[in-house]
Backbone bond lengths (Angstrom), bond angles and torsions (degrees), N, CA, C in turn:
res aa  C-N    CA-C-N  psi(-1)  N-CA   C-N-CA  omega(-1)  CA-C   N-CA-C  phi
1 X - - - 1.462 - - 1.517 109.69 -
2 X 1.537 107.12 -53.51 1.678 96.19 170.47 1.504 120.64 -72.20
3 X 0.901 124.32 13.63 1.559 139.13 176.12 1.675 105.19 -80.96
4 X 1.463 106.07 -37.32 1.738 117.47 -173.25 1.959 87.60 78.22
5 X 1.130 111.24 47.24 1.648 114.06 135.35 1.118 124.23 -62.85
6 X 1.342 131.49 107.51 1.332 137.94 173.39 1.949 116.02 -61.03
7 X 1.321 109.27 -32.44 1.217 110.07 -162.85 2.146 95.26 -88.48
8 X 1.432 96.83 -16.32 1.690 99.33 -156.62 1.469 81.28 -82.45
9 X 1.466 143.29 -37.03 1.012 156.37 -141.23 2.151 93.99 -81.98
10 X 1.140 90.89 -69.74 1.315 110.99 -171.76 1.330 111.86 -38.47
11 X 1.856 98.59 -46.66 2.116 107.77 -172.62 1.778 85.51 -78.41
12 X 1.423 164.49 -27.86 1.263 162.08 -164.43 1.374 83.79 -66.72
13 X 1.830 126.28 -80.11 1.002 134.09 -155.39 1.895 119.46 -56.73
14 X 1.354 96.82 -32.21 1.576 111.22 166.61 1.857 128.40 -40.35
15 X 1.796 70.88 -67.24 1.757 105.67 169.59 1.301 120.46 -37.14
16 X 1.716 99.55 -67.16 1.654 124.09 163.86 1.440 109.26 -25.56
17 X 1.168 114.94 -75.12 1.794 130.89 -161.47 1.265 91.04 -55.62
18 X 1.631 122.18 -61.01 1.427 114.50 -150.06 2.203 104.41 -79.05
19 X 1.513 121.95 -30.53 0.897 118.71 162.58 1.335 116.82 -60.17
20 X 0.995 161.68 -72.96 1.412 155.02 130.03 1.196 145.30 1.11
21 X 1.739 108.59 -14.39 1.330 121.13 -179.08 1.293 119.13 60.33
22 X 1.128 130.78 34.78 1.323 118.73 -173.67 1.679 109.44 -67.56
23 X 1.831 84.85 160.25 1.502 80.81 -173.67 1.502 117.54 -111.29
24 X 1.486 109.98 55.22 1.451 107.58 138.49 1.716 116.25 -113.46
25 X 1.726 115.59 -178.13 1.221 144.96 179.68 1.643 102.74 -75.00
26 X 1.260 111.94 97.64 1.494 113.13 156.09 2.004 116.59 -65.37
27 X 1.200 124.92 145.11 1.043 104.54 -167.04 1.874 90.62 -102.33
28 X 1.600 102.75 159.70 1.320 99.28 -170.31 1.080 121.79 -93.92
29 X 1.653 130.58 147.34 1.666 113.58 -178.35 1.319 112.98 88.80
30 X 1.163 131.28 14.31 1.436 118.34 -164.03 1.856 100.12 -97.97
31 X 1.241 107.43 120.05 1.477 102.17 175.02 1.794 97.10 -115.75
32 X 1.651 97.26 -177.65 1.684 102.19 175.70 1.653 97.22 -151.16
33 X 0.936 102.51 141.57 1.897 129.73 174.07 1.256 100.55 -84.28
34 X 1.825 104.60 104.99 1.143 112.84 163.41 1.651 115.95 -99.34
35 X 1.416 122.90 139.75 1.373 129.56 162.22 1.378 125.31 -75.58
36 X 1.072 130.99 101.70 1.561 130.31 -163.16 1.842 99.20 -116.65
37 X 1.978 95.25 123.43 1.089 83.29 -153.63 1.920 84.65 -128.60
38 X 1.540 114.16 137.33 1.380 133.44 -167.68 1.275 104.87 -117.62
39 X 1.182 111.75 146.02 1.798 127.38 178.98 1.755 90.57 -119.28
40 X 1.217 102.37 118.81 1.800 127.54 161.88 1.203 109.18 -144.09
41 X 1.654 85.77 133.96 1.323 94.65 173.56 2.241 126.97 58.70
42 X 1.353 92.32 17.22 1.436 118.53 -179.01 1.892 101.00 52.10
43 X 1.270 96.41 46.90 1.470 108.55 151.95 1.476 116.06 -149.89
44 X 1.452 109.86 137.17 1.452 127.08 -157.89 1.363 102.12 -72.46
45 X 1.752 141.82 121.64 1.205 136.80 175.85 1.660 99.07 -105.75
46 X 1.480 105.37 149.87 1.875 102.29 164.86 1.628 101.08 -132.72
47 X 0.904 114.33 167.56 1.441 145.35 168.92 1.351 133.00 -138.16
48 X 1.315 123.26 141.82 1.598 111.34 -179.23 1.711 111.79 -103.97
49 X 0.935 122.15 154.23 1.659 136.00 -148.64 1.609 102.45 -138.78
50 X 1.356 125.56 86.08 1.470 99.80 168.10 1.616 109.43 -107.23
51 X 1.887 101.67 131.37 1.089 111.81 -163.39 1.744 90.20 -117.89
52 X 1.425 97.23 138.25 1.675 116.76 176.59 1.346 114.44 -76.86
53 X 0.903 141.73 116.77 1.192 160.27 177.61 1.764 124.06 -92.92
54 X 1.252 135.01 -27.91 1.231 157.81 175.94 1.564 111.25 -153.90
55 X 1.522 113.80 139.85 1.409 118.65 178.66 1.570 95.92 -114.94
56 X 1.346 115.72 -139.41 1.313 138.53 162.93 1.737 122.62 -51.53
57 X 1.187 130.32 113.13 1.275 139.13 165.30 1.564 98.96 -22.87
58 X 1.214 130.87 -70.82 1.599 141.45 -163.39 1.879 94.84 -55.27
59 X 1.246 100.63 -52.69 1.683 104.36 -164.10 1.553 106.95 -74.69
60 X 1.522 119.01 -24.07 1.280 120.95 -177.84 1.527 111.44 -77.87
61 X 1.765 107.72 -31.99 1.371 100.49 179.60 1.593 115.18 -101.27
62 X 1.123 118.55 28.84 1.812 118.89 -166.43 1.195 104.54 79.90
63 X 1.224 138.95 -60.42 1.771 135.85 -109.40 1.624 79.31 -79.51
64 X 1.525 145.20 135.39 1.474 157.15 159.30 1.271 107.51 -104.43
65 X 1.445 103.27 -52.45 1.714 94.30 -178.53 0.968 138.99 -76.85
66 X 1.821 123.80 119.33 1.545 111.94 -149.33 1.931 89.05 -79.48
67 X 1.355 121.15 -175.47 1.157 139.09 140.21 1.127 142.21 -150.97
68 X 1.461 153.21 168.77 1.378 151.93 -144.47 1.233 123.35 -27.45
69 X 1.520 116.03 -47.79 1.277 133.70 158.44 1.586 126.18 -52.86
70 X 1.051 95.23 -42.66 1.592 107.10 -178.29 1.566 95.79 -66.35
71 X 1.233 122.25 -40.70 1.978 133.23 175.23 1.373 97.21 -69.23
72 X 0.985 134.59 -63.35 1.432 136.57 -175.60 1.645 120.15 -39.98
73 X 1.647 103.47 -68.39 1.453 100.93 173.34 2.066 115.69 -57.85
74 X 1.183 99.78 -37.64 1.210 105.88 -175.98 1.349 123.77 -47.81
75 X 1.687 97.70 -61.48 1.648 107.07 -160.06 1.604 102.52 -114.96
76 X 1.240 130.68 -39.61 1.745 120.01 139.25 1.492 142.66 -134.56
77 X 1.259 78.77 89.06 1.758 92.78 171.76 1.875 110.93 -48.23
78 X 1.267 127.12 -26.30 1.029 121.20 -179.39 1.529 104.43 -54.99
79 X 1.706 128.99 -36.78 1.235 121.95 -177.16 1.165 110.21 -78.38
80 X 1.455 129.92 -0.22 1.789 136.22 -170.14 1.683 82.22 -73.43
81 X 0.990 162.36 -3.52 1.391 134.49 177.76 1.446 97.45 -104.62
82 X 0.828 133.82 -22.30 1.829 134.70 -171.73 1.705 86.56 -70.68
83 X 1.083 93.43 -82.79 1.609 98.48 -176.14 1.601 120.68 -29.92
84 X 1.398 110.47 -46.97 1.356 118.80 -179.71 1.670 98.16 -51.40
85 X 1.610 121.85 -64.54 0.927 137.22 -168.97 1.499 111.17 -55.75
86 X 1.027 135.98 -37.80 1.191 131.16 -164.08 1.427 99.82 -94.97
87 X 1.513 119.11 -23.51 1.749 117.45 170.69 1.226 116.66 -61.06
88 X 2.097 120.05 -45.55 0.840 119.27 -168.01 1.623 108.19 -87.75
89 X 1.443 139.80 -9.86 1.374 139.00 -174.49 2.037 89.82 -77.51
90 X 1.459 125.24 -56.89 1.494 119.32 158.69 1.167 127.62 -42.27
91 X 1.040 134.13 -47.46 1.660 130.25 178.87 2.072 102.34 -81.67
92 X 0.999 116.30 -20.39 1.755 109.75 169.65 1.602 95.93 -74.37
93 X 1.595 113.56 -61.33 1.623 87.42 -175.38 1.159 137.07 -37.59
94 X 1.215 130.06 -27.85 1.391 145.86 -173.96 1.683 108.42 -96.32
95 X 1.063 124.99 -32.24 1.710 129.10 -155.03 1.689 82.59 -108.79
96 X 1.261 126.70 -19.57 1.475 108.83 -178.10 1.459 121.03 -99.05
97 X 1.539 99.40 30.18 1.599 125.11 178.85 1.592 97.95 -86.79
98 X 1.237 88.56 -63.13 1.854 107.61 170.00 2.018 112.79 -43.98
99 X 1.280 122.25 -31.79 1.031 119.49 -160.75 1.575 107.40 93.95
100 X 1.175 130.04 5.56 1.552 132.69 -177.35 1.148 102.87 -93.88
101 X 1.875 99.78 164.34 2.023 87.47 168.07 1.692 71.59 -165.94
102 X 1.293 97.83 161.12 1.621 127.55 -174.98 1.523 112.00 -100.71
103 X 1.384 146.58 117.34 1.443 135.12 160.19 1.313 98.97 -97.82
104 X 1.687 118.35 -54.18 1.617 114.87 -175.88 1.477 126.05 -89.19
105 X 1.205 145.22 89.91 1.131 147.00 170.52 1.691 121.57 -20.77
106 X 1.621 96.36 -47.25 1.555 126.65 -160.85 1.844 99.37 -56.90
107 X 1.453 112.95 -47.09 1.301 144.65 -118.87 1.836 105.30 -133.21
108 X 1.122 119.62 -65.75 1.367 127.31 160.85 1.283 132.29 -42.91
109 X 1.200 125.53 -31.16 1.339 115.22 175.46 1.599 111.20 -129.88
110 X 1.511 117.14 30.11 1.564 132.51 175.56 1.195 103.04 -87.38
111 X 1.975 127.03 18.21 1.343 106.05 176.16 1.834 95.00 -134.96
112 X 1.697 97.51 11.46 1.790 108.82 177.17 1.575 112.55 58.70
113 X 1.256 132.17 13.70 1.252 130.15 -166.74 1.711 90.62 -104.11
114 X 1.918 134.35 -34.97 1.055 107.00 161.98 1.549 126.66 -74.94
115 X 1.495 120.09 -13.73 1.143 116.99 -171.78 1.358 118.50 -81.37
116 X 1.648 117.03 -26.85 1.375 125.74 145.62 1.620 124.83 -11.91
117 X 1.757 90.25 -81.30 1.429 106.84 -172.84 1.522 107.66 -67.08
118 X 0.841 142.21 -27.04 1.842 156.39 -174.77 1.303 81.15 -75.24
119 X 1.300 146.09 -117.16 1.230 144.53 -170.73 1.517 109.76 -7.23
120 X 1.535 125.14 -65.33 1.072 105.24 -174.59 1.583 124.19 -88.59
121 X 1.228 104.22 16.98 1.854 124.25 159.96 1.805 105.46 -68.12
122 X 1.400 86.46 -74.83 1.463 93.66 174.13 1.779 136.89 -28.47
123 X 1.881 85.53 -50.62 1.330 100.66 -174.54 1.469 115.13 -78.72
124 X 1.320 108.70 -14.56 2.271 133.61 -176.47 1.140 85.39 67.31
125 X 1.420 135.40 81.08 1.694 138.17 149.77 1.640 102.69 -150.92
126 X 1.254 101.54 148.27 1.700 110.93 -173.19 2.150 87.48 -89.12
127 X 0.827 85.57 136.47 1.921 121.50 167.08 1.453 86.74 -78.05
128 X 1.548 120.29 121.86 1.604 115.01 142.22 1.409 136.46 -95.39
129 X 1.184 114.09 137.67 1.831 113.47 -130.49 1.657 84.36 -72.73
130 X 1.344 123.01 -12.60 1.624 96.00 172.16 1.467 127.49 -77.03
131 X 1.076 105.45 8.29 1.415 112.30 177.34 1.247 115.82 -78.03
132 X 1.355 133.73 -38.06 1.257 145.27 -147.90 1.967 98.15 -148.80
133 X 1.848 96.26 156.23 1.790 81.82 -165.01 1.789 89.12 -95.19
134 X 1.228 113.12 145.54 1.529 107.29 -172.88 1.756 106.57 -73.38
135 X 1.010 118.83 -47.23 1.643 148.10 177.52 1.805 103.73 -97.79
136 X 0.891 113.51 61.48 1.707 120.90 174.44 1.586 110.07 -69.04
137 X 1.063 125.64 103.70 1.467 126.26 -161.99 2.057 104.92 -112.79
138 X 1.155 107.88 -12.38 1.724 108.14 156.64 1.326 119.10 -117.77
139 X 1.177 115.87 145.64 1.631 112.63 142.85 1.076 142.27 12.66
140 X 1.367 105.06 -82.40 1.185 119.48 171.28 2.220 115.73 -49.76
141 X 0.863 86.36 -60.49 1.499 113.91 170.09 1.941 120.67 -27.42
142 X 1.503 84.59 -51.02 1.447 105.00 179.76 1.182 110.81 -87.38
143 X 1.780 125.20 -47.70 1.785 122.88 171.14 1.599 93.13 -55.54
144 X 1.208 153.90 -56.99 1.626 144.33 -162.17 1.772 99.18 -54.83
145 X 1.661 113.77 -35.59 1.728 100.21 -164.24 1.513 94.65 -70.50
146 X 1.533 113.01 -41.35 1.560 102.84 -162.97 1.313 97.23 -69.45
147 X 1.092 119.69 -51.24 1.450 102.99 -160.55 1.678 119.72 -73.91
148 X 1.225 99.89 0.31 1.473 115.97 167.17 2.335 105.21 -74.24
149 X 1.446 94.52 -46.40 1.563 96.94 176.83 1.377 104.44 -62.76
150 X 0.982 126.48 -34.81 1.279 127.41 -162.57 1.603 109.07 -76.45
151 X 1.383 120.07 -33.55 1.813 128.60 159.94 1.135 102.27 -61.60
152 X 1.152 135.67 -44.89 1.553 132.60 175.80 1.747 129.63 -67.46
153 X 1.519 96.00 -27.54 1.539 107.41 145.23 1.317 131.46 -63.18
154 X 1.397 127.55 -26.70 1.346 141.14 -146.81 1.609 92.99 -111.12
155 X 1.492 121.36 -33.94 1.543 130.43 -178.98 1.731 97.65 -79.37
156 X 1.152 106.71 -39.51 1.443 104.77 -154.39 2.067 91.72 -81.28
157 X 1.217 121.43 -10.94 1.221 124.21 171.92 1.559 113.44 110.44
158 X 1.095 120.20 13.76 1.200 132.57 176.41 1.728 110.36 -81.76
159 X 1.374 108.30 151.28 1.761 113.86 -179.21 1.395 101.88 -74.94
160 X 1.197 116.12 174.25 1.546 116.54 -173.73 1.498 81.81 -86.82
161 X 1.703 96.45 144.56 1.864 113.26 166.85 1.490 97.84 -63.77
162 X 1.431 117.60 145.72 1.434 131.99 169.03 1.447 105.29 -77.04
163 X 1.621 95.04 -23.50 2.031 75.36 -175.90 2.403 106.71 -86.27
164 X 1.207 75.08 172.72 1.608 77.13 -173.13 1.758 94.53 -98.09
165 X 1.403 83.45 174.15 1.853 94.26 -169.60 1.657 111.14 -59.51
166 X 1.628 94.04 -43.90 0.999 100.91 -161.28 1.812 117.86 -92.66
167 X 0.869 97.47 -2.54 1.885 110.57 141.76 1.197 121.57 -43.52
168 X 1.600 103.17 -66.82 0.938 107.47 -142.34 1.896 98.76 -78.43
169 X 1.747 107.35 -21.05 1.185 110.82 149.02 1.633 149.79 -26.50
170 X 1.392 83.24 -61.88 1.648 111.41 -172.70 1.131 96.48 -81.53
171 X 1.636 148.77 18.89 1.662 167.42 115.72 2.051 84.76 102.78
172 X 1.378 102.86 68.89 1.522 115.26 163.48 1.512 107.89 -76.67
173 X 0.839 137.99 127.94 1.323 143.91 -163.81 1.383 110.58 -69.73
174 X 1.399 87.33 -67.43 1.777 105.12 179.36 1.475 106.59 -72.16
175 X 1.156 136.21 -56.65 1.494 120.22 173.48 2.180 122.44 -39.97
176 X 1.337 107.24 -15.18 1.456 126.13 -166.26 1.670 95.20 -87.94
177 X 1.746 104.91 -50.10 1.125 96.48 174.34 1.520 146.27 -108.91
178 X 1.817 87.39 27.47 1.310 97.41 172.82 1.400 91.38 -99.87
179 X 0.859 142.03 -0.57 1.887 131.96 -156.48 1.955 75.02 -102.60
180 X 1.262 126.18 -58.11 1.377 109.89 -154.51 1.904 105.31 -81.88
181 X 0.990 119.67 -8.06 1.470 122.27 179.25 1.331 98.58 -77.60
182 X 1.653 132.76 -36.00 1.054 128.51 170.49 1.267 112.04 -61.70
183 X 1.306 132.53 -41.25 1.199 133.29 163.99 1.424 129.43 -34.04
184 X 1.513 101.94 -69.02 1.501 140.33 152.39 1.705 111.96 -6.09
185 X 1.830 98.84 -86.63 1.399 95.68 158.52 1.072 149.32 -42.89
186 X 1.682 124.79 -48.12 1.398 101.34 169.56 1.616 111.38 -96.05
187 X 1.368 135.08 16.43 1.537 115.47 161.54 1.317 110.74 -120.48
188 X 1.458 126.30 44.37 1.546 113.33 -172.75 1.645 110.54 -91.61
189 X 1.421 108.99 4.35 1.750 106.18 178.51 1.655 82.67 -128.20
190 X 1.319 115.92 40.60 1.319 119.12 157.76 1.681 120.86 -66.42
191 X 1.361 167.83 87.18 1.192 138.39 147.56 0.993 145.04 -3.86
């Protein structure tokens, strides 16, 4: 790296993202053709080098173990609407206390301000709106609400969600509905 290696630079910056979680999309597979070039014998030799740089999304971020979802989208998505449906008829019972109601799963709670209040439906405690931004208008803003619901999962006795905040941001489907199936399970004979 202090050499000004371009390629040593690149696997640092990789590392970085994926130790850190950052929350963008590494793209997968991406290698680069390096020219590696030797003086023998006071004639210049080259070779080409392709070095991998990104593998698999799954392998770049840890997560190995698939689960239900990971079966679901895979092998029948035809049942991805049951499921959708039966998440969102549970999360209206509760959010239509508020006067709220859910049509998009995908879309509705990628800014954590309903999953907030749902959590603290669930849990029968009022959320104080300074905790969380009601109208979250960046990024940044919106990964703090979820991951703010997500401490409130963790108090209320729930496992940490596998999906990350900022998934569930970037309107990951399956990360949206693994965070609320967790939900799902332990309050579905909720009132």
């Amino acid at each position: 790296i202090h050499g000004k290696n371009l390629v040593a630079i690149l696997h640092l910056l990789v590392s970085l993202a994926m130790h850190f979680r950052a929350p963008i999309r590494l793209p997968e597979h991406v290698s680069v053709q390096v020219v590696v070039v030797r003086k023998r014998e006071g004639l210049l030799h080259s070779s080409h080098i392709s070095e991998e740089l990104t593998t698999t999304t799954e392998m770049m971020m840890g997560r190995f173990e698939r689960d239900a979802f990971d079966t679901l989208f895979d092998h029948a998505p035809d049942k991805l609407s049951v499921v959708k449906k039966s998440l969102i008829t549970f999360v209206n019972k509760h959010l239509n206390k508020l006067n709220l109601e859910v049509t998009e799963l995908e879309t509705q709670f990628a800014d954590g301000v309903y999953l907030v209040l749902l959590v603290g439906l669930l849990e029968d405690y009022f959320v104080p709106l300074h905790n969380f931004y009601l109208t979250p208008d960046s990024f940044d803003q919106k990964v703090h609400n979820v991951s703010f619901a997500f401490e409130l999962m963790l108090d209320g006795g729930l496992k940490k969600p596998k999906a990350r905040p900022e998934d569930v941001v970037n309107l990951d489907l399956k990360s949206t509905l693994r965070v609320l199936y967790n939900l799902f399970t332990k309050y579905k004979n909720v009132e």
